[in-house]
Backbone of each chain as nested JSON, in Angstrom:
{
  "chains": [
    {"id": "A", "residues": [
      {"number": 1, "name": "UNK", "atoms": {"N": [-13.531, 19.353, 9.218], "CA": [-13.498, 18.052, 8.534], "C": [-12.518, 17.137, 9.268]}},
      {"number": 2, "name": "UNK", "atoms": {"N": [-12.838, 16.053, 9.78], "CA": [-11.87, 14.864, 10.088], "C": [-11.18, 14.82, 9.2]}},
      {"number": 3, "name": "UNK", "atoms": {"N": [-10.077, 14.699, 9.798], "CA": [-8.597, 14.34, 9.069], "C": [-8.601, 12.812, 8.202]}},
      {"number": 4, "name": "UNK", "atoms": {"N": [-9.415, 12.294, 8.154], "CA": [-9.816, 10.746, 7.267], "C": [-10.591, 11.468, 6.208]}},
      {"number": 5, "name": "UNK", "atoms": {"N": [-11.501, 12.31, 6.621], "CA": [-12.03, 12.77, 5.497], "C": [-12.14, 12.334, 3.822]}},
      {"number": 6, "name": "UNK", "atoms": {"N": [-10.72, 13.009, 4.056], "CA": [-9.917, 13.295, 2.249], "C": [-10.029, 11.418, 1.751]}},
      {"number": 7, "name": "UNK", "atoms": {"N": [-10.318, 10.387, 2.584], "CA": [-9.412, 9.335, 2.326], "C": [-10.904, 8.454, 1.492]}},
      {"number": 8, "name": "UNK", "atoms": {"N": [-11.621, 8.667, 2.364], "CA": [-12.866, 8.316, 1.857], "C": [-13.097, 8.214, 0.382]}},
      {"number": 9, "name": "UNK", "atoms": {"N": [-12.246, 9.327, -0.335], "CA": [-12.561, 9.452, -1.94], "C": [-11.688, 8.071, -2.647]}},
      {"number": 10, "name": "UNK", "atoms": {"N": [-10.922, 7.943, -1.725], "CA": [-10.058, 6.527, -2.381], "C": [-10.702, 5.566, -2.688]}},
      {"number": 11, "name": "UNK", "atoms": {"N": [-10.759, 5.254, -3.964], "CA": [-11.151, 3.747, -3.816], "C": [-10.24, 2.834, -3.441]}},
      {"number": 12, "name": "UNK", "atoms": {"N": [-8.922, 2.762, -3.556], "CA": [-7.811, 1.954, -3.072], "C": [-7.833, 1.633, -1.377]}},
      {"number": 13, "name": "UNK", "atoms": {"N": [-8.341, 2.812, -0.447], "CA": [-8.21, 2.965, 0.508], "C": [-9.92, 1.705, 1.474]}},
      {"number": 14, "name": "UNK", "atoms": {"N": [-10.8, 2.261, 0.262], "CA": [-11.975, 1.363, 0.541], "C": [-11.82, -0.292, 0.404]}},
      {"number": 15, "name": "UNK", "atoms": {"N": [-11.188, -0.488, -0.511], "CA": [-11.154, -1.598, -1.071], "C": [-10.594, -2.522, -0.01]}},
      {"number": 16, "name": "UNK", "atoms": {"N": [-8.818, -1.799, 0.41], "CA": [-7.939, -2.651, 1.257], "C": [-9.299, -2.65, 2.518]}},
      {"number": 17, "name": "UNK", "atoms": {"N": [-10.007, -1.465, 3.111], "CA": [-11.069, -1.572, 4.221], "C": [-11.777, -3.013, 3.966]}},
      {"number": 18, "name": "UNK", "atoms": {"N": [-12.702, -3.037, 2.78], "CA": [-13.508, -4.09, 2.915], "C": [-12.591, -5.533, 2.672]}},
      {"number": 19, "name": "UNK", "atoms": {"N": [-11.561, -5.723, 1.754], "CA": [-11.005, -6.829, 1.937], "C": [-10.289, -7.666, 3.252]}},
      {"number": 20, "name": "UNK", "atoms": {"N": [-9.924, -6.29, 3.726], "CA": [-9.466, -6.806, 5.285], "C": [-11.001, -7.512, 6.134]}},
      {"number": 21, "name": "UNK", "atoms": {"N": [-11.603, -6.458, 6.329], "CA": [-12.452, -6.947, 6.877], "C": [-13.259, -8.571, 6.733]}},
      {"number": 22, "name": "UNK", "atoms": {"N": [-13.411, -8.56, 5.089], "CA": [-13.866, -9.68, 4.636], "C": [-12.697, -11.056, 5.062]}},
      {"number": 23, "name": "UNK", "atoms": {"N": [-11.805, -10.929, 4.864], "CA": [-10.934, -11.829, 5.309], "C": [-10.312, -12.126, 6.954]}},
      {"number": 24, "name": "UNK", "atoms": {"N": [-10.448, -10.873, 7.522], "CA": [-11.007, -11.608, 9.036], "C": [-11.91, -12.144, 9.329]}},
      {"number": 25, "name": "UNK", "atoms": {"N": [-13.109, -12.163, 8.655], "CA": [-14.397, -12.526, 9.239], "C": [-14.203, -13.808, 8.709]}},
      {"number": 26, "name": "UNK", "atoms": {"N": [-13.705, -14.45, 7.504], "CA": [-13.276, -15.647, 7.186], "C": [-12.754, -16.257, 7.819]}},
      {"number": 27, "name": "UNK", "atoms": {"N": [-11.859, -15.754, 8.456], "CA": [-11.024, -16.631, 9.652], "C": [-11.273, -16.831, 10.709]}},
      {"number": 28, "name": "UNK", "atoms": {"N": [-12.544, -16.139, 11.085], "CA": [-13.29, -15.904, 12.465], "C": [-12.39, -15.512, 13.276]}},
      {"number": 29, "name": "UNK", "atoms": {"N": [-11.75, -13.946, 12.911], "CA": [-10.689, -13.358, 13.972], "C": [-11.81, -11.894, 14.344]}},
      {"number": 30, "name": "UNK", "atoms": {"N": [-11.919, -11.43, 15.54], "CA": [-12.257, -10.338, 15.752], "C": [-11.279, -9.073, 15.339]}},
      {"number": 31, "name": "UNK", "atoms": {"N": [-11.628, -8.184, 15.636], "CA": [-11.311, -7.229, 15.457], "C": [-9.102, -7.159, 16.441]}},
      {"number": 32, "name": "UNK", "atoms": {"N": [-9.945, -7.242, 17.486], "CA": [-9.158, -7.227, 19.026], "C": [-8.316, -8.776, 18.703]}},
      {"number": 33, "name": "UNK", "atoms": {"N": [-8.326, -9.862, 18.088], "CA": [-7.574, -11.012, 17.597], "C": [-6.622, -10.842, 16.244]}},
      {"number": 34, "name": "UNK", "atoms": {"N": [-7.423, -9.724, 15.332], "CA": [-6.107, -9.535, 14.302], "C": [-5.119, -9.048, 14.801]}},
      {"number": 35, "name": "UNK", "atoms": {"N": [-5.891, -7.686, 15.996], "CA": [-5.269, -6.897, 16.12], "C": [-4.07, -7.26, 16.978]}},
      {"number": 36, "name": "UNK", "atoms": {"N": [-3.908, -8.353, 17.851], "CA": [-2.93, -8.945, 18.71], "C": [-1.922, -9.761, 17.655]}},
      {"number": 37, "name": "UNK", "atoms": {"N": [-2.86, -10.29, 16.555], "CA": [-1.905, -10.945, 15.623], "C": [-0.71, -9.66, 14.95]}},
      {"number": 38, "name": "UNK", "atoms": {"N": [-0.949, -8.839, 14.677], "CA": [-0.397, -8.098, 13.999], "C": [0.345, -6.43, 14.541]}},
      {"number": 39, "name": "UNK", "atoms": {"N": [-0.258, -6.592, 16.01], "CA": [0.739, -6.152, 17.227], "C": [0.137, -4.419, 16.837]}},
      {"number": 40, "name": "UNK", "atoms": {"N": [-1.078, -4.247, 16.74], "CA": [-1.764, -2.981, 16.802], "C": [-3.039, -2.917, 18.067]}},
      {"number": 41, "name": "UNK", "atoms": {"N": [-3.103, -1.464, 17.542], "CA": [-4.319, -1.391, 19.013], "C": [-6.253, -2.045, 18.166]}},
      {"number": 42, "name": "UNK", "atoms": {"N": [-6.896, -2.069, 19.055], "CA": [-7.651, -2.665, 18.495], "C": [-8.534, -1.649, 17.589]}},
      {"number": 43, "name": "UNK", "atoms": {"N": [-8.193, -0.5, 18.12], "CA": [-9.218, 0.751, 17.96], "C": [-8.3, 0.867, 16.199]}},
      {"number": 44, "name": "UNK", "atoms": {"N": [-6.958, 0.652, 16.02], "CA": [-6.52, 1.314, 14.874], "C": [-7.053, 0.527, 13.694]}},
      {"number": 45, "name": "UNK", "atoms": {"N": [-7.139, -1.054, 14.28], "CA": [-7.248, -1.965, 13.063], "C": [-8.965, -1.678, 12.74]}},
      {"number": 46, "name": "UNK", "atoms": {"N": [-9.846, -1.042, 13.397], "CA": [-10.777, -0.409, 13.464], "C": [-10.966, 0.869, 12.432]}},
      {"number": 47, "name": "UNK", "atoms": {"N": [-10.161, 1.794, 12.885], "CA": [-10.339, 2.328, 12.079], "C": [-9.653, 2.474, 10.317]}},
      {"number": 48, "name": "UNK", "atoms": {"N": [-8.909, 1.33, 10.262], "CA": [-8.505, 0.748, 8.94], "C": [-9.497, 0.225, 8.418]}},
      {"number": 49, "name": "UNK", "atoms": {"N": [-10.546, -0.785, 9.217], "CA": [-11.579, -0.714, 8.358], "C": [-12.745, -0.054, 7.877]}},
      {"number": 50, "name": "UNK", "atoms": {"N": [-12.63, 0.85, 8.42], "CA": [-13.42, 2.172, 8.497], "C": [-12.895, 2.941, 7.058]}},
      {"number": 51, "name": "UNK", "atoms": {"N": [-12.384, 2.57, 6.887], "CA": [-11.46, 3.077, 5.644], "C": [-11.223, 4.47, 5.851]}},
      {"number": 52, "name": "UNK", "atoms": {"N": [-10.504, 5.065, 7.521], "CA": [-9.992, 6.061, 8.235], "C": [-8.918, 6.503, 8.07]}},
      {"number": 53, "name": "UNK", "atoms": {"N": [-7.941, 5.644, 7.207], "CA": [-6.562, 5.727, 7.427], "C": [-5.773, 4.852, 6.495]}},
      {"number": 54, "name": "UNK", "atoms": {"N": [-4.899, 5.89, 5.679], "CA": [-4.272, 5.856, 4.511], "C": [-2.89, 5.297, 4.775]}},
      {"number": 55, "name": "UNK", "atoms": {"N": [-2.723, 3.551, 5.246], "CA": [-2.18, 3.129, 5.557], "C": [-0.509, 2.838, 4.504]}},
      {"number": 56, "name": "UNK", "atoms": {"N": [0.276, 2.774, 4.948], "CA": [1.52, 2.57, 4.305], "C": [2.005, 0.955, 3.864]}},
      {"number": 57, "name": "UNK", "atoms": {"N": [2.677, 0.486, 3.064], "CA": [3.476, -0.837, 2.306], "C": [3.834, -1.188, 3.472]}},
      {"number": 58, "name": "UNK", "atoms": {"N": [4.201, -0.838, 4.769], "CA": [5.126, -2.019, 6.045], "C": [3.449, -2.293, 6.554]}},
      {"number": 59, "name": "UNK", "atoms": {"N": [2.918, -1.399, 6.567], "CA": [1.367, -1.891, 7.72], "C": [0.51, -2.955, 6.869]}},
      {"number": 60, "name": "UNK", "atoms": {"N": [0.493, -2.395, 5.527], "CA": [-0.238, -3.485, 4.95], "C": [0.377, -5.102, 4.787]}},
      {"number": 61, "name": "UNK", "atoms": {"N": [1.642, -4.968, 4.718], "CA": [2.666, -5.934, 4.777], "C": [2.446, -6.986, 6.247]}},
      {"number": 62, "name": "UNK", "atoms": {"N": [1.95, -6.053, 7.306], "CA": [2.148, -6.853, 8.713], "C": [0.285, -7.611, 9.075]}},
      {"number": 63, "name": "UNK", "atoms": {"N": [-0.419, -6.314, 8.48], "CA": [-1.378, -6.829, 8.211], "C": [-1.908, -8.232, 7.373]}},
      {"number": 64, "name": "UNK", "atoms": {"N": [-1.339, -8.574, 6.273], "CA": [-1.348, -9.6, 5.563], "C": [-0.578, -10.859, 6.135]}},
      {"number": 65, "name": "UNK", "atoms": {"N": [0.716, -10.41, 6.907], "CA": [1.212, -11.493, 7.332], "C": [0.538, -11.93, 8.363]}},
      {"number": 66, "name": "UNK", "atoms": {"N": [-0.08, -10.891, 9.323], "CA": [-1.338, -11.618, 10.474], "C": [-2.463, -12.663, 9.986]}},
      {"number": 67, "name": "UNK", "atoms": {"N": [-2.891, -12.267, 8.666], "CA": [-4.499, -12.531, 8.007], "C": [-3.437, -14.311, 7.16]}},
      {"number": 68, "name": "UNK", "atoms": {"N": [-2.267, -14.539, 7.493], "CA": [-1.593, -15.277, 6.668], "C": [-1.85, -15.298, 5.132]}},
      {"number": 69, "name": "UNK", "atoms": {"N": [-1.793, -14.238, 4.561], "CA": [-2.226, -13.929, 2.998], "C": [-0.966, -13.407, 2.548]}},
      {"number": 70, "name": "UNK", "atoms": {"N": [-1.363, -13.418, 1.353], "CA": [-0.563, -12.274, 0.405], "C": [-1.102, -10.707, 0.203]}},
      {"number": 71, "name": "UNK", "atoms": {"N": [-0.019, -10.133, 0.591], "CA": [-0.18, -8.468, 0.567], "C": [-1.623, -8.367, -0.67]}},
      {"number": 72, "name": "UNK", "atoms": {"N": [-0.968, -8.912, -2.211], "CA": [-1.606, -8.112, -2.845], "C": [-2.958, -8.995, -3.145]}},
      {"number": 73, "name": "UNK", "atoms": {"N": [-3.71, -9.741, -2.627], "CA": [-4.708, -10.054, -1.997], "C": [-5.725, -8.616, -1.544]}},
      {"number": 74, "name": "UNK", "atoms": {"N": [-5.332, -8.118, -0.763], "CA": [-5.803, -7.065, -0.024], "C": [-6.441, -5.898, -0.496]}},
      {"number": 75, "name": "UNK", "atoms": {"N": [-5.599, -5.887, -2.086], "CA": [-5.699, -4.793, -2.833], "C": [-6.938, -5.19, -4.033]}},
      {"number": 76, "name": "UNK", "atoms": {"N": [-7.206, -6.532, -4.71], "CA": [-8.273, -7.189, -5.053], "C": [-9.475, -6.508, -5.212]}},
      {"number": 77, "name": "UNK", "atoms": {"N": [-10.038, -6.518, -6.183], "CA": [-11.429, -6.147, -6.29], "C": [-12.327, -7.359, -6.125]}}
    ]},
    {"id": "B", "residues": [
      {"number": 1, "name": "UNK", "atoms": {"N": [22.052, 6.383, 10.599], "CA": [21.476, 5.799, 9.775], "C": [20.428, 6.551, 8.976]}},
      {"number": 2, "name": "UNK", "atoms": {"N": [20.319, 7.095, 7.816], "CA": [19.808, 7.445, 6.846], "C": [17.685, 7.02, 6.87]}},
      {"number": 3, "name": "UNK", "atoms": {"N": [16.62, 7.581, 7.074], "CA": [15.796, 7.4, 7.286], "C": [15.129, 6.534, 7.056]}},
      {"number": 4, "name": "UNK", "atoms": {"N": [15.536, 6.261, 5.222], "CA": [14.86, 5.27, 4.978], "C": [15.186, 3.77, 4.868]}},
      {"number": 5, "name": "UNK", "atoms": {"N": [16.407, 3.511, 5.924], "CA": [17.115, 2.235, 5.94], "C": [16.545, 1.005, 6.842]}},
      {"number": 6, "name": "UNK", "atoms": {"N": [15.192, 1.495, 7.613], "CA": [14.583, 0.629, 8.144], "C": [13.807, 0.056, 6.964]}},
      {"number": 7, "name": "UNK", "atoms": {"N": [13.325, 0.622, 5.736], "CA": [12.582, -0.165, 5.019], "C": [12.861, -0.987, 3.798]}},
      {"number": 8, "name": "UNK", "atoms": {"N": [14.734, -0.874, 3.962], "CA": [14.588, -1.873, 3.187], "C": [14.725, -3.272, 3.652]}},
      {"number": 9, "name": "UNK", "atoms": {"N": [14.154, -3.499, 5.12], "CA": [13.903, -4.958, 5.353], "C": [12.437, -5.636, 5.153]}},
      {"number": 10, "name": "UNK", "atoms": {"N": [11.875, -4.682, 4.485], "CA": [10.449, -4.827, 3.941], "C": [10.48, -5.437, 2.489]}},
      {"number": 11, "name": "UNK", "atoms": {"N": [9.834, -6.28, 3.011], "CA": [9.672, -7.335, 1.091], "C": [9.146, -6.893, 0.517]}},
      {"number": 12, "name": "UNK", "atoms": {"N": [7.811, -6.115, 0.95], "CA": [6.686, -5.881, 0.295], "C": [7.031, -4.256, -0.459]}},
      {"number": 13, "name": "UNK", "atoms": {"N": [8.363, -3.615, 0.378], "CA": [8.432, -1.996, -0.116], "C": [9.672, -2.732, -1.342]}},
      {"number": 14, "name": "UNK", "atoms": {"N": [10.328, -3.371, -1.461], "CA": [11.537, -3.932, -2.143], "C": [10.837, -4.378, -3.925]}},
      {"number": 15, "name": "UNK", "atoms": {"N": [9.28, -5.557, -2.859], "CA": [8.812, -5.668, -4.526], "C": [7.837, -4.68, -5.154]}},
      {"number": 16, "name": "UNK", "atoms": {"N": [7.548, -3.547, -4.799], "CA": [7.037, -2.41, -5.034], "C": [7.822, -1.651, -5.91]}},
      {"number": 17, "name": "UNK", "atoms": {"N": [9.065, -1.663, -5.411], "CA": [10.014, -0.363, -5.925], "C": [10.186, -1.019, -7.398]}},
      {"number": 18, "name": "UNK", "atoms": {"N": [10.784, -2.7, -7.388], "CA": [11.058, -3.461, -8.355], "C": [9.94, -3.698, -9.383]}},
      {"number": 19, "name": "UNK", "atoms": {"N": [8.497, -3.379, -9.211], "CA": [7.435, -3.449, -10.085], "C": [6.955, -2.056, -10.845]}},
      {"number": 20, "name": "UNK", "atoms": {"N": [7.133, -1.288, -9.956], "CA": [7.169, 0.649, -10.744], "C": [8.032, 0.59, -11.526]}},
      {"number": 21, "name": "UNK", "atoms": {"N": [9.559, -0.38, -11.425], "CA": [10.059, 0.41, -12.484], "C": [10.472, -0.84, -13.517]}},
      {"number": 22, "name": "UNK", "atoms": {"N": [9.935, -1.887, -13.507], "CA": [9.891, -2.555, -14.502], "C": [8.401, -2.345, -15.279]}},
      {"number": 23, "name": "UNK", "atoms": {"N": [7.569, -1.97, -14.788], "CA": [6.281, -1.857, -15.404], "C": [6.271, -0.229, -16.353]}},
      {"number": 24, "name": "UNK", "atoms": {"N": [7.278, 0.636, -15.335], "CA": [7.442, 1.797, -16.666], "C": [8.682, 1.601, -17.518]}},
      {"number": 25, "name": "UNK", "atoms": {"N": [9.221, 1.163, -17.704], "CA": [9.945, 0.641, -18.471], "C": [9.567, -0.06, -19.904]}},
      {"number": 26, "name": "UNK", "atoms": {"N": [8.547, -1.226, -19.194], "CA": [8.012, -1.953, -20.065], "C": [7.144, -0.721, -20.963]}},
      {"number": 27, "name": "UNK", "atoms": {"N": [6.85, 0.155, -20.04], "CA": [5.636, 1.104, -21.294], "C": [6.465, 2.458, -21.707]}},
      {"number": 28, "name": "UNK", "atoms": {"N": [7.752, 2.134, -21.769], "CA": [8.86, 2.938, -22.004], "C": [8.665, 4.488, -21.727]}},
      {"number": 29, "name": "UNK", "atoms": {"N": [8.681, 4.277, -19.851], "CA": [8.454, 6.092, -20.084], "C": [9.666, 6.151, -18.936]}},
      {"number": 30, "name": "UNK", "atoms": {"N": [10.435, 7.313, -19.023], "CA": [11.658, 7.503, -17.968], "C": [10.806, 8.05, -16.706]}},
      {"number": 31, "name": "UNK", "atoms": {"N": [11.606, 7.993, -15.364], "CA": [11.309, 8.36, -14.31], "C": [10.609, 9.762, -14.444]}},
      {"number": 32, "name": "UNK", "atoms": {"N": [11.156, 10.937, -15.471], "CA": [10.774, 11.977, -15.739], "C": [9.009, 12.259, -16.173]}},
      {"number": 33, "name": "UNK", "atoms": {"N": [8.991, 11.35, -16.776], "CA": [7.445, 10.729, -17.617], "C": [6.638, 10.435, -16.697]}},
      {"number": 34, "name": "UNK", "atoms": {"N": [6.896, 9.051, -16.006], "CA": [6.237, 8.873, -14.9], "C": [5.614, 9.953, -13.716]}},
      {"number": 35, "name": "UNK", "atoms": {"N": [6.7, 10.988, -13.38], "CA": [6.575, 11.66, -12.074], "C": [5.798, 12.913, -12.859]}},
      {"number": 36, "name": "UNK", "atoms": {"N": [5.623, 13.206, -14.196], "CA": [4.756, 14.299, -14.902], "C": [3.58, 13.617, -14.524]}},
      {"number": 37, "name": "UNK", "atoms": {"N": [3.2, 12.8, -15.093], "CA": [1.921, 11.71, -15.308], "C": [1.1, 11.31, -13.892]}},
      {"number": 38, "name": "UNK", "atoms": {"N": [1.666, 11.134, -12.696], "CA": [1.653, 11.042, -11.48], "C": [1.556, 12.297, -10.946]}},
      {"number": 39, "name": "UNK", "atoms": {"N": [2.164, 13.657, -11.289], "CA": [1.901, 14.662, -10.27], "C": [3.106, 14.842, -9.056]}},
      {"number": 40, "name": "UNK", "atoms": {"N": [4.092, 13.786, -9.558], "CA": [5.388, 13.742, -8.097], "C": [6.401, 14.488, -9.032]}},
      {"number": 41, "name": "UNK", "atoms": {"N": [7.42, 14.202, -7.796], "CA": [8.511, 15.488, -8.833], "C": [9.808, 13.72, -9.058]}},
      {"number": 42, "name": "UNK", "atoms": {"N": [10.498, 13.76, -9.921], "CA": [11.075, 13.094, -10.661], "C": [11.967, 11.88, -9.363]}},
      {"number": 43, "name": "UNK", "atoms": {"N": [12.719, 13.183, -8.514], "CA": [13.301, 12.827, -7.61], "C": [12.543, 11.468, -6.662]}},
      {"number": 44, "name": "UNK", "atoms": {"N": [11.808, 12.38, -6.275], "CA": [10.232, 10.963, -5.221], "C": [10.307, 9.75, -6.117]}},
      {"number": 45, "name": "UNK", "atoms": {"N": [9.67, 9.528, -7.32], "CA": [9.855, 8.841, -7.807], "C": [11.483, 8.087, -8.523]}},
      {"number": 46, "name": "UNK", "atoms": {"N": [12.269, 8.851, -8.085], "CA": [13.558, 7.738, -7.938], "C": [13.379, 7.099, -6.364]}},
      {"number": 47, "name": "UNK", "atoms": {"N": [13.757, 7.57, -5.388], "CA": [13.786, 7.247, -4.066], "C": [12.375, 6.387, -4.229]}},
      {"number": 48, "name": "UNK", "atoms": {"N": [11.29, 6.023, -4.486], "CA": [10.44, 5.155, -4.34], "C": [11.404, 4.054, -5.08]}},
      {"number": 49, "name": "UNK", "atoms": {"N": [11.349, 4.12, -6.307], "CA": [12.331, 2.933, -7.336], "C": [13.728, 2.372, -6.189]}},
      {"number": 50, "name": "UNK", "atoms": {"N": [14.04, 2.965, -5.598], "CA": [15.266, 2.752, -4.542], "C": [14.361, 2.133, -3.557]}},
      {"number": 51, "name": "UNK", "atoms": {"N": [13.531, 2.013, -3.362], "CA": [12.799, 1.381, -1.77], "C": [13.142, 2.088, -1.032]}},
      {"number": 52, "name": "UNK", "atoms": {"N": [13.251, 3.638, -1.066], "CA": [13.647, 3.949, 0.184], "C": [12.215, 4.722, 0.8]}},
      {"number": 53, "name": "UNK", "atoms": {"N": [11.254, 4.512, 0.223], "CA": [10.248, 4.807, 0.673], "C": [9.026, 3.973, 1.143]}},
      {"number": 54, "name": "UNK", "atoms": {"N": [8.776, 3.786, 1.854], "CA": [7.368, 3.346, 2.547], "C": [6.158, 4.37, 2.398]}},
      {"number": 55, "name": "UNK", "atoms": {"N": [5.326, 4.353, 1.206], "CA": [4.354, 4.782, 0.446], "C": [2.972, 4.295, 0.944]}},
      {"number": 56, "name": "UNK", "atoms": {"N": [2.366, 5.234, 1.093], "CA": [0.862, 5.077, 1.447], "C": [-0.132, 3.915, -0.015]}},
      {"number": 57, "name": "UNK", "atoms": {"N": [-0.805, 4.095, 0.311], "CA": [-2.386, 3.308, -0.707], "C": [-3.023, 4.573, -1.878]}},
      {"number": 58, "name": "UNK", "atoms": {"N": [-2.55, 5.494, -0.962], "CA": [-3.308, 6.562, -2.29], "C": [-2.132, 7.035, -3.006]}},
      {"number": 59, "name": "UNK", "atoms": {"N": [-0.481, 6.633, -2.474], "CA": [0.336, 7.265, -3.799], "C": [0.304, 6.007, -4.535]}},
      {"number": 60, "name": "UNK", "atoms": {"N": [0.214, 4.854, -4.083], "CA": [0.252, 3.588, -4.994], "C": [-0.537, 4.086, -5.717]}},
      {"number": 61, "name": "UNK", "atoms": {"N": [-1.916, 4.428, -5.16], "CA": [-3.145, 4.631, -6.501], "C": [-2.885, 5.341, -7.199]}},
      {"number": 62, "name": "UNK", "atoms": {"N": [-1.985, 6.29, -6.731], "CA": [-1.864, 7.369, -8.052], "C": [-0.948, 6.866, -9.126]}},
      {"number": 63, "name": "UNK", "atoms": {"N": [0.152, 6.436, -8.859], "CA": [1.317, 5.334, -9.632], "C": [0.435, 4.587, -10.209]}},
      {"number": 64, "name": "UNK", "atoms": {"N": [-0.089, 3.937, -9.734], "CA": [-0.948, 2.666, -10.235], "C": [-2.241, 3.384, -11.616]}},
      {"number": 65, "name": "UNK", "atoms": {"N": [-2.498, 4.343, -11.509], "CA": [-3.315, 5.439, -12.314], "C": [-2.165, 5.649, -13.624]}},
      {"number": 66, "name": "UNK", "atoms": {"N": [-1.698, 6.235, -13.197], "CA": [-0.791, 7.204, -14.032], "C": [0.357, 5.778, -15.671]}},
      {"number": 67, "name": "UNK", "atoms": {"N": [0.348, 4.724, -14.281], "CA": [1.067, 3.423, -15.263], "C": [-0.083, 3.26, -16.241]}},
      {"number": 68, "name": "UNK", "atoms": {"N": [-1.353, 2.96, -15.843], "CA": [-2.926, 2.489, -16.326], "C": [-2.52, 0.862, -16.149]}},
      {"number": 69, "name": "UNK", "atoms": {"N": [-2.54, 0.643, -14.821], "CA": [-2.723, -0.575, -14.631], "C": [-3.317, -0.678, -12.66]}},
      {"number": 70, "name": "UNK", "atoms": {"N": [-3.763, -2.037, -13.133], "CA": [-4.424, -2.115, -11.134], "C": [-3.956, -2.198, -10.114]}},
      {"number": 71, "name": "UNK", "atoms": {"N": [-3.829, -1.596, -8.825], "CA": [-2.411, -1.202, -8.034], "C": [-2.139, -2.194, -7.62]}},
      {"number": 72, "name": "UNK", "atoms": {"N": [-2.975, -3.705, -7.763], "CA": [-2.627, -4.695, -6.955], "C": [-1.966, -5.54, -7.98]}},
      {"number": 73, "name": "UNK", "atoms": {"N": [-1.283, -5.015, -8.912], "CA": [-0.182, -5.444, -10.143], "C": [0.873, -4.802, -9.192]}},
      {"number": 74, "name": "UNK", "atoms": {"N": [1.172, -4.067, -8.525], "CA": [2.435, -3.649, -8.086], "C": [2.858, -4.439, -6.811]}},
      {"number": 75, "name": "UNK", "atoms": {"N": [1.904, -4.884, -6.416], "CA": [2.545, -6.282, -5.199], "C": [2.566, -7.126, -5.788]}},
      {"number": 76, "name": "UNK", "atoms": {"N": [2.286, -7.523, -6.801], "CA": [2.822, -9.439, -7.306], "C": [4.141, -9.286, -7.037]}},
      {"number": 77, "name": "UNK", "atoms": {"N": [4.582, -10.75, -6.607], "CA": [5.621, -11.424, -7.205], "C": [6.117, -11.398, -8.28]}}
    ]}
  ]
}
């Protein structure tokens, strides 16, 4: 089993996936443009939306400040 | 320097810690209550209340479960 596996069952983990996503595509940032905004590789902010990876309060924090939002935005249904 | 002293320059881990424990409070349960209800041991859940932790999306969810409220109540302002 991939080590993301387990994460998949999150809905918390899906949610921040599709909201990110949805809110780059709003801004017309690629993938490889958040990802310079917010000083990650392009492949990781990738697999964040993949909902791969059970990201921590500083990443989501740097993430939001790239997307110029509020953290708890992200978390939104 | 103590591990978790890089995060308390994090806003977002500061208003986290400050929303767990005004929100159990408000539903009057001690740290003890909480960390039964959650599945953590009492301690974790002090050191989160301290910010000295930088917490994933699925322990929020579980906090965020265990309070019965939506995890994206624990990032407001």
């Amino acid at each position: 089993m991939p080590k993301h596996e387990k994460f998949l069952n999150s809905l918390l983990v899906k949610r921040v996936a599709v909201n990110i996503k949805r809110l780059r595509l709003e801004k017309h940032l690629s993938q490889e443009e958040l990802a310079t905004l917010s000083g990650y590789h392009r492949t990781y902010v990738g697999s964040i939306e993949r909902s791969e990876r059970n990201i921590t309060l500083t990443t989501l924090e740097t993430i939001a400040k790239a997307l110029q939002i509020e953290a708890s935005e992200l978390l939104k249904e």
